[in-house]
C-alpha positions in Angstrom: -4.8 -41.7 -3.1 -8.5 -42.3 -2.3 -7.4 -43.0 1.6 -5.5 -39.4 1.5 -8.3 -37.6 0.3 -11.1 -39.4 2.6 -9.0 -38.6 5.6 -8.6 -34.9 4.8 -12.6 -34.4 3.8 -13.0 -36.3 7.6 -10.6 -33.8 9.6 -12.3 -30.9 7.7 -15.4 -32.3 9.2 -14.1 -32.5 12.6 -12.5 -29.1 12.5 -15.8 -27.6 10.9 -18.1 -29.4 13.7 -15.9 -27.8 16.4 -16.0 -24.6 14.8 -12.3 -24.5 14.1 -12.3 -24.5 10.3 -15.1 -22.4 8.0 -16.0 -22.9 4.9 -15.8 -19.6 3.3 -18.1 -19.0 0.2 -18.3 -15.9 -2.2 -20.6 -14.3 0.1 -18.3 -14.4 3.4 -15.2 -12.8 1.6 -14.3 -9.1 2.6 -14.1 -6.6 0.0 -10.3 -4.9 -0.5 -12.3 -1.7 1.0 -13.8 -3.3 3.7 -10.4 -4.3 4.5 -8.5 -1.2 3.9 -11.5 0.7 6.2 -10.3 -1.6 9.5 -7.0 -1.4 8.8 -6.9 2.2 7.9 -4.7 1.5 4.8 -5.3 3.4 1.9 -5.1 2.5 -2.0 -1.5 1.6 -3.2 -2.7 3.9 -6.2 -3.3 6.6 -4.2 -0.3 6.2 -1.9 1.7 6.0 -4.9 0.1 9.4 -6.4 0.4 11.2 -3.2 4.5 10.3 -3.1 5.1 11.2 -6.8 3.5 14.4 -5.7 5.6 15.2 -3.0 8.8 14.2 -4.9 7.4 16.8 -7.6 7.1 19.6 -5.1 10.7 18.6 -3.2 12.1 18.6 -6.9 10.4 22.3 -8.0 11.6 23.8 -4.3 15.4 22.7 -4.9 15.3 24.0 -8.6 14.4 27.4 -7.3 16.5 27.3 -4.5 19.6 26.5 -7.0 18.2 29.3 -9.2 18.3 31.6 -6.3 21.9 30.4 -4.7 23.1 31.5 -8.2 21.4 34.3 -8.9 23.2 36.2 -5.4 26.3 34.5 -6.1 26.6 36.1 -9.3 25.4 39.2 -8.6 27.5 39.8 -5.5 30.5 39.1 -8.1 29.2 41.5 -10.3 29.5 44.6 -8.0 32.8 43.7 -6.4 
């Protein structure tokens, strides 16, 4: 088990010397926004608000739309 774990701390050395493998610390780590500015991604939140939102207004528009299909229906019926 010792033999295992000595050979892997000696490749990470190899790999760091040659610049292949970093060590990353607290300090190197990206912040989600940092991230999400290079990517142009935006908050899952926010994606997730902005859809509810839509679905709202889609949901309102075919309500009145049924209202108003229905209201000339019956009214056509009415004068005839």
């Amino acid at each position: 088990m010792i033999k295992i774990e000595i050979k892997i701390l000696n490749l990470i050395l190899i790999l760091i010397k040659f610049n292949i493998y970093k060590l990353k610390t607290k300090l190197d780590k990206e912040k989600n926004q940092c991230i999400r500015q290079k990517t142009g991604a935006q908050n899952i939140a926010k994606e997730i608000k902005q859809y509810q939102k839509k679905w709202l207004q889609h949901a309102q528009r075919m309500y009145t739309d049924y209202q108003n299909k229905h209201y000339n229906i019956n009214q056509k019926d009415e004068g005839t």
